[in-house]
C-alpha positions as CSV (number, residue, x, y, z in Angstrom):
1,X,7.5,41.1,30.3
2,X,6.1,37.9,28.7
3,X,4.8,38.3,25.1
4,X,1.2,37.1,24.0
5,X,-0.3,37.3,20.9
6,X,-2.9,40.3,20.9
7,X,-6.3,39.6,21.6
8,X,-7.3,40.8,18.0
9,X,-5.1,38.1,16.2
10,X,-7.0,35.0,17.7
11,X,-9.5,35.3,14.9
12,X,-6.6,34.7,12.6
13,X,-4.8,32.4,14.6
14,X,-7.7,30.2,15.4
15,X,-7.9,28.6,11.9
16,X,-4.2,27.9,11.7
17,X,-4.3,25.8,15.0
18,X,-7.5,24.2,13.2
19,X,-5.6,23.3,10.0
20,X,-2.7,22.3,12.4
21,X,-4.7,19.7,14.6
22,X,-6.0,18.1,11.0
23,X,-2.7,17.6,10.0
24,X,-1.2,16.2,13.0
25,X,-4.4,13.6,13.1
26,X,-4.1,12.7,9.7
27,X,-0.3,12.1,9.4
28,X,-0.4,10.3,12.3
29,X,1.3,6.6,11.9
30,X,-1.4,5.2,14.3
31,X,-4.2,6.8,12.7
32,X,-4.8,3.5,10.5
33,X,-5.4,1.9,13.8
34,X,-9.3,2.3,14.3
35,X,-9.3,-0.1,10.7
36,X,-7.2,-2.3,12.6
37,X,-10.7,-5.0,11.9
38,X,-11.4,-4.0,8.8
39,X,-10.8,-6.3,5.6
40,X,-10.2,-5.0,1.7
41,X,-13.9,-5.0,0.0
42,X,-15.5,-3.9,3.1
43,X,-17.4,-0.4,2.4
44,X,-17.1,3.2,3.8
45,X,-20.1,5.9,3.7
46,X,-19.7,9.1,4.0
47,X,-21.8,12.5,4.2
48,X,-20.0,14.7,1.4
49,X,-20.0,18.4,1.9
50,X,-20.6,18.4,-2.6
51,X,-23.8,19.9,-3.8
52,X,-24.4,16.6,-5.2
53,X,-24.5,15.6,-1.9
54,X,-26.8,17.7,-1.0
55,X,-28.4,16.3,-3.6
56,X,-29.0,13.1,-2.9
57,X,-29.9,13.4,0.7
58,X,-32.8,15.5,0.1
59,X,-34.0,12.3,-1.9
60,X,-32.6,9.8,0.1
61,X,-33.6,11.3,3.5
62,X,-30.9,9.3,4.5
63,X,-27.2,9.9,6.6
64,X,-24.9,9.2,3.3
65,X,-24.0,10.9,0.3
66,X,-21.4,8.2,-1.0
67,X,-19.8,5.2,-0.7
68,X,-16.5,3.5,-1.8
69,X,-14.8,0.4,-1.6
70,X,-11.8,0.1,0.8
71,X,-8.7,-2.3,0.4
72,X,-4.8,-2.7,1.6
73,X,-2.4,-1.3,-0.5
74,X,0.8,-2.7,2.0
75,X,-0.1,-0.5,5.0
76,X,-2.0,1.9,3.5
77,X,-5.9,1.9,3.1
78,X,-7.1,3.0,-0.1
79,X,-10.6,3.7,-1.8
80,X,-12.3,3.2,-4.6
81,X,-15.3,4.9,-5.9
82,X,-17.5,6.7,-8.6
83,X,-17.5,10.4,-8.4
84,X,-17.9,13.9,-10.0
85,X,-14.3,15.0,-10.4
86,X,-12.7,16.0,-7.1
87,X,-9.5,17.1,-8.4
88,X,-9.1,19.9,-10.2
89,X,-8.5,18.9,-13.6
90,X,-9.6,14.9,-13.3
91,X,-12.6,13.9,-14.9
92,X,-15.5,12.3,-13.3
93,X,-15.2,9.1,-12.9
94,X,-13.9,5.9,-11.1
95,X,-11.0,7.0,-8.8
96,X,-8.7,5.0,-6.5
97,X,-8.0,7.5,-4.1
98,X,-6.2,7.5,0.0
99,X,-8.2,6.8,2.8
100,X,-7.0,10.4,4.3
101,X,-8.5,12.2,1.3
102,X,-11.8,10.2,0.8
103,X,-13.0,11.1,4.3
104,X,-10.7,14.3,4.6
105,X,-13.1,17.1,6.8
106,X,-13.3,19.3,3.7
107,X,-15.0,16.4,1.7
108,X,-16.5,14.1,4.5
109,X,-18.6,15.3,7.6
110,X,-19.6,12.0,8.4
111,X,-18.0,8.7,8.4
112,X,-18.4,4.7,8.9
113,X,-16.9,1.5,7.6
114,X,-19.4,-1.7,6.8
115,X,-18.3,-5.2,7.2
116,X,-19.5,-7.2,4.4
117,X,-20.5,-10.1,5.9
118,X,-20.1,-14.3,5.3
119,X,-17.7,-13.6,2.1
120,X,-14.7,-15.6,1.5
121,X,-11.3,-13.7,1.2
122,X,-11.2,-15.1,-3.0
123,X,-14.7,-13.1,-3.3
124,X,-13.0,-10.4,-1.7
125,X,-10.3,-10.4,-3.9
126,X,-13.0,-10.7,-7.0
127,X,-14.9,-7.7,-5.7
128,X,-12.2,-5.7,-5.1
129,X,-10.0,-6.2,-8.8
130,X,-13.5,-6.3,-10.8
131,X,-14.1,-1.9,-8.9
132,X,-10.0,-1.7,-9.5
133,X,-10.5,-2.4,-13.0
134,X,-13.4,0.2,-13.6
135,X,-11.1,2.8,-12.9
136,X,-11.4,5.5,-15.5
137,X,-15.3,4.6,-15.9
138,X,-17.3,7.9,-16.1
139,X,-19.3,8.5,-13.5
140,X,-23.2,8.9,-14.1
141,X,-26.7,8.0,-12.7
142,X,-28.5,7.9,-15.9
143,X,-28.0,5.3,-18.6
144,X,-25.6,2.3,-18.3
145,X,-22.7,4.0,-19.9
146,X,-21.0,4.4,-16.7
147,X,-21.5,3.8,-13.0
148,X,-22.2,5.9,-9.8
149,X,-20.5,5.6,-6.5
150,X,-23.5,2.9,-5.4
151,X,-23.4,0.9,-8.7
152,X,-19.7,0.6,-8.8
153,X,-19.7,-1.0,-5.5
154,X,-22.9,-3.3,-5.6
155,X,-21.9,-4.8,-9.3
156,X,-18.1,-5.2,-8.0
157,X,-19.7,-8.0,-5.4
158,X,-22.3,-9.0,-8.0
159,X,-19.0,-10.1,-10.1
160,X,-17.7,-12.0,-7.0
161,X,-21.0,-13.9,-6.8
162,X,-22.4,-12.3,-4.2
163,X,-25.6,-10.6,-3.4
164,X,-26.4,-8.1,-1.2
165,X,-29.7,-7.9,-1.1
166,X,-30.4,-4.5,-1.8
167,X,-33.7,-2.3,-2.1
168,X,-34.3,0.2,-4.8
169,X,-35.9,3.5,-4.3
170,X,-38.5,4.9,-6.9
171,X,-37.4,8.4,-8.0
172,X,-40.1,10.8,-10.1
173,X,-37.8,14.2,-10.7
174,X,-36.8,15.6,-13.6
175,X,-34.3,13.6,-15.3
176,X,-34.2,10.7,-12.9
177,X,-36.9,9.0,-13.7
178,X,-37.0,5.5,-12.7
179,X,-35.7,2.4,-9.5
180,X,-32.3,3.3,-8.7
181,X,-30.1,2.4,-5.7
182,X,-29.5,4.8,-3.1
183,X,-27.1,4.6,0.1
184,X,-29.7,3.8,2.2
185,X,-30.9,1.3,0.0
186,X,-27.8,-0.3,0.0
187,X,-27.4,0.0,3.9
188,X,-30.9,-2.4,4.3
189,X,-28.3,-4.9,2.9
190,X,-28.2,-7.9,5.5
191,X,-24.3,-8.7,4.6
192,X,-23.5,-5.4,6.0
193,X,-22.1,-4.9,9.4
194,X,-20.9,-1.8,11.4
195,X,-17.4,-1.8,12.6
196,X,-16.9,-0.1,15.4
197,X,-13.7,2.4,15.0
198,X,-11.1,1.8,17.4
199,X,-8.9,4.4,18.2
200,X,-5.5,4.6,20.2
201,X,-5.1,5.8,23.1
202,X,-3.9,9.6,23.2
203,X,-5.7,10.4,19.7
């Protein structure tokens, strides 16, 4: 007689074939294909799953929470970005962290990767060591002792020369008085680009 798992024990079972798909898609070699066209400075949005995220889409009204900066480590992509501590026992702050674990489904619901556009691969390399060298910069939205997600990203080209072109957003809530740059703000940027995510075949 052939043995099946009782009907009762799919409930249980269901999330452990959940967990199991997550891991075979993010330890996949190929998975680093679909960034096969993008380039180190380039920036990646994300809808966070954080109540901070929550947050600032109810001001924003917009599709992203956050946004980092990506670039090659060898064959690796890696992030860097502003945020409220993520890691248990790591301050807020500027973090370099993996590509897997930025947009990992239990921090990320939403993705995408922006080209930023007409740069030359030396302002590249600016942008991306001037955000590298921030790390350990607390995070914060108020004040200009330390930098947010959005900030670290737009000064890191502002160091390489370039502008984006971004629009501020007028916020009147308790303690956030005042212009500040929001995703959405940042995505009216002309020098940004969608890149289209090419995956492998079989994935």
């Amino acid at each position: 007689m052939e043995n099946r798992a009782p009907i009762s024990m799919l409930p249980r079972l269901l999330p452990v074939a959940w967990l199991l798909g997550q891991w075979l898609f993010f330890s996949s070699p190929s998975w680093a294909a679909p960034l096969s066209t993008a380039m180190s400075g380039d920036l990646i949005f994300r809808e966070g799953t954080e109540p901070v995220s929550e947050a600032v889409l109810s001001v924003d009204k917009g599709r992203f929470s956050h946004v980092g900066m990506l670039f090659k480590d060898g064959d690796a992509w890696k992030v860097i970005h502003s945020t409220p501590a993520e890691v248990q026992g790591r301050a807020d702050g500027v973090v370099i962290d993996s590509l897997t674990f930025f947009i990992s489904p239990d921090r990320a619901r939403q993705w995408e990767v922006f080209h930023v556009q007409n740069v030359t691969q030396e302002e590249r390399r600016t942008a991306v060591e001037w955000a590298a060298d921030h790390k350990g910069t607390p995070f914060t939205i108020l004040g200009n002792r330390g930098l947010y997600c959005i900030t670290l990203v737009y000064e890191a080209w502002q160091a390489a020369g370039v502008d984006l072109g971004v629009k501020l957003t007028h916020l009147q809530v308790p303690l956030a008085s005042g212009d500040f740059l929001l995703p959405s703000g940042l995505l009216q940027s002309s020098r940004l680009k969608h890149v289209e995510m090419k995956f492998p075949e079989g994935n």
